[in-house]
Steps between C-alpha positions, in 0.01 A plus 500: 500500500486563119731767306366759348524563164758824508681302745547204262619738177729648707682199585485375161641819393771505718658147377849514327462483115764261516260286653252496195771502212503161293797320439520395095773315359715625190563225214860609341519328182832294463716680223775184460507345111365173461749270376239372259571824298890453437466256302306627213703820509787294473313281198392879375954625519590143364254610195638803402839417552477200212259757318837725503750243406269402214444833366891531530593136335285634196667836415401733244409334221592653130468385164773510228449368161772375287548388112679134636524422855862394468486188732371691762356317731292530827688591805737668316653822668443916406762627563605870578876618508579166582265368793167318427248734577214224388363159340386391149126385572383340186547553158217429261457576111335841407113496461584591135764212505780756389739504715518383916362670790739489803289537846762602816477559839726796625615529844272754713802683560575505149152617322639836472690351179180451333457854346381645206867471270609217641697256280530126538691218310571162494891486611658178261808367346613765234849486352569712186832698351396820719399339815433182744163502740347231700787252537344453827191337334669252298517272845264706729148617420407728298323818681353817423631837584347837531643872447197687687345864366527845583486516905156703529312315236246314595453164568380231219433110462561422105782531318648403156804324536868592293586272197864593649627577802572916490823656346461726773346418808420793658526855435544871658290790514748707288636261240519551161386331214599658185449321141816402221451515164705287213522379165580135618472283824895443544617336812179644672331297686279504815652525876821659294690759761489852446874610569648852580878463480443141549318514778147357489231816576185326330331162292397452150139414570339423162617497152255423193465682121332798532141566447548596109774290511743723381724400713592361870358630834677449799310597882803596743457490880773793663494448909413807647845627647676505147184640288674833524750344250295503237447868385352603125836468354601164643597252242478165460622179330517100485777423718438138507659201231852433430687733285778370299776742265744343274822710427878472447511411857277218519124468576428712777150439742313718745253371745323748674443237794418109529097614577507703193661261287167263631249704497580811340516831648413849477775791571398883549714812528425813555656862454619796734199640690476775288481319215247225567191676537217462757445136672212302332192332557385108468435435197747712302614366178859513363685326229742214545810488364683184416866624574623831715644785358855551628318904579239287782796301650677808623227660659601510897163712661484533907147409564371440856355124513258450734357150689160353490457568855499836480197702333540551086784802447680436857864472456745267693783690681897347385687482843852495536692275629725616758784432757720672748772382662767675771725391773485510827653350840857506613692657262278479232518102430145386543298605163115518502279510229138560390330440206122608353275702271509903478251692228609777320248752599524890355679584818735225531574168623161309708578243690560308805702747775767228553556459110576926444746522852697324639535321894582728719877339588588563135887568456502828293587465194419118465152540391373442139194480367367354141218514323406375185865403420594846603707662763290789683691741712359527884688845552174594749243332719160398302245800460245368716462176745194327630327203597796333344485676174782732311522708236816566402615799216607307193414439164589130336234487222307681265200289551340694849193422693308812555341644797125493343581127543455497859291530729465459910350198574200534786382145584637204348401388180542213231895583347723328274894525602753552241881409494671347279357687147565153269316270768125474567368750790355374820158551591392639864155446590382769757405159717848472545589823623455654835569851630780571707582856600603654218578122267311239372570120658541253230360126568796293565348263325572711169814398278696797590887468602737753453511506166214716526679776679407819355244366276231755378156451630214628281064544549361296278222688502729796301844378455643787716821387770385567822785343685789283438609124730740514771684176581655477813542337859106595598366322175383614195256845450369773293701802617190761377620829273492826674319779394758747387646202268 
């Protein structure tokens, strides 16, 4: 019997959906690298990598051109405070055919040399009465070397050459250059020392007749830390030659010094500070006098010299050496003693706490203390104490550091330490300082023994103290001023 039609929607109706659902496969694509592609990123890295060496190998390339090329040859070294910092390329004659045009490659590292001011020469045998260069060139090659710019000028890719290599190689924001006038050339002569005392403060740069050629010009160089030497009044004469007196005694000679007697030289002196007038200015003139007056040789000013690490007008501190010594121990028998550098501040004696006191198993009465050759009384305990640091009441000198020369130090910063006053200072670069409590750590790695006990430590950014070394069992650190100093 046939269905009817309601009867045959119903039961289609009724069927499970999952009955009438169609099963479709998914394609998921395969993500995995072909190994086909490695190698042509691999070809692409090899590419750059030589592209990189290359661009390396060929440097920055400058120009230089000379008046004679010296036997320089290709390959030759630049050099730059002694290390090659480059290669001579090629040398070729000048498109004008006067003079040689030296093409070198400078080290990438190196291109910051290449700066507007830079100075290059041709470094080769040179023997004369004043001085001996080069000897390394007679059986070597001959190189070039380079005294770069001012450090924010900018880069640049020709240069002219020096005839001779520089008097003076490299100067100081805050040097002076002042200008000597005379009737005749004397013992002058270029890369002459400037002396104060005898002590070399400067260089003779250039000496020639004088534009009307009245007379002789000589261009003085005076390093920054002694240019407060030369005041309006300062004087000055030709201290160099041989001078020779005949009288009933025989022949009498005076030599200033063997360089002098060579080269010549240049002496200054200068008058009490109240005398000498206001510091000058490069390119002051003054006359030069061929002999001293007996007046100029007695003059004995107190002037504060300075250091060309410090910024123009900063003074250097004169420590005192110092040393205690007491007994101690079983009746007294065992000594002990200490020795350092103390600074005679307006208040008293600054120094290291173990320098101004002594240990605390002192026999009474055994315990002396000296400074500066003399014999300073401890009838009390020092002022204050801490972090290592004294300051004991006494007076030993005249010449006092004030207080507006200090400062507290908050973070640590690039310093130069000060001991001995007649040898050079020691720079501290703030890389080599870390903060400890209430110190500075100094890099072992730093020349520092105990010699340096006591030494002052001054910003270089002002040349004011702002803490003084301590030397002991722990190692070596900045014991920071306090703020009540």
């Amino acid at each position: 019997m046939a269905l009817d039609d309601s009867q045959h929607t119903d039961k289609e109706t009724t069927e499970p959906a999952t009955d009438r659902a169609v099963h479709r496969a998914v394609l998921v694509p395969n993500r995995r690298i072909s190994w086909a592609w490695l190698l042509p990123i691999a070809a692409l890295a090899l590419v750059l990598y030589l592209s990189f060496q290359a661009y390396q190998a060929r440097g920055f390339i400058v120009d230089i051109q000379f008046d004679q090329g010296h036997g320089l040859r290709p390959g030759g070294e630049v050099r730059y405070r002694g290390i090659t910092i480059g290669e001579v390329r090629s040398l070729d004659l000048a498109p004008t055919g006067e003079g040689v045009i030296v093409k070198a490659a400078l080290h990438l590292h190196a291109d910051r040399i290449a700066r507007s001011g830079s100075r290059f020469w041709i470094v080769r045998p040179s023997v004369g009465l004043d001085r001996i260069q080069g000897l390394e060139t007679v059986v070597g090659a001959r190189y070039m070397a380079v005294a770069p710019g001012p450090a924010h000028a900018p880069k640049q890719r020709r240069f002219v050459g020096l005839r001779e290599p520089p008097v003076v190689e490299s100067t100081q924001a805050g040097d002076l250059e002042i200008v000597l006038h005379a009737t005749e050339r004397g013992s002058l002569a270029a890369g002459a020392p400037v002396t104060y005392r005898g002590v070399r403060i400067g260089t003779v740069l250039s000496v020639g007749l004088a534009s009307d050629a009245n007379g002789v010009e000589a261009r003085l160089h005076v390093e920054k830390a002694y240019r407060q030497l030369v005041c309006e009044a300062t004087r000055f004469w030709d201290a160099g030659g041989l001078k020779a007196t005949v009288g009933m005694g025989g022949i009498s000679v005076e030599i200033d010094s063997i360089e002098s007697l060579v080269s010549g030289s240049v002496a200054l002196a200068t008058p009490e500070p109240h005398e000498s007038g206001e510091p000058v200015r490069t390119g002051h003139r003054f006359e030069l006098a061929r002999e001293p007056k007996e007046a100029w040789l007695e003059w004995e000013p107190v002037a504060a010299i300075g250091s060309s690490l410090l910024p123009p007008g900063a003074s250097m501190p004169v420590p005192l050496r110092a040393a205690i010594a007491w007994k101690q121990g079983w009746l007294g028998h065992g000594e002990r003693t200490r020795h350092g550098w103390v600074l005679q501040t307006e208040k008293g004696l600054l120094g290291p706490a173990d320098l101004l006191k002594p240990g605390e198993k002192a026999k009474e009465g055994s315990v002396g203390l000296e400074v500066a050759g003399q014999i300073v009384a401890l009838a009390s305990d020092p002022t204050w104490e801490l972090h290592g640091l004294a300051l004991l009441q006494a007076n030993v000198t005249s010449r006092v550091w004030h207080a507006h020369r200090c400062r507290v130090a908050t973070e640590v910063e690039d310093c130069l330490a000060v001991a001995d006053p007649t040898a050079p200072p020691l720079p501290l670069a703030a890389a080599r300082l870390t903060i400890a409590d209430d110190a500075w750590e100094i890099d072992p790695a730093l020349p520092i023994d105990e010699s340096w006990h006591g030494a002052c430590v001054l910003a270089r950014g002002d040349g004011r103290l702002v803490g003084i070394i301590l030397v002991d069992d722990q190692g070596t650190h900045v014991a920071l001023l306090p703020d009540d100093l």
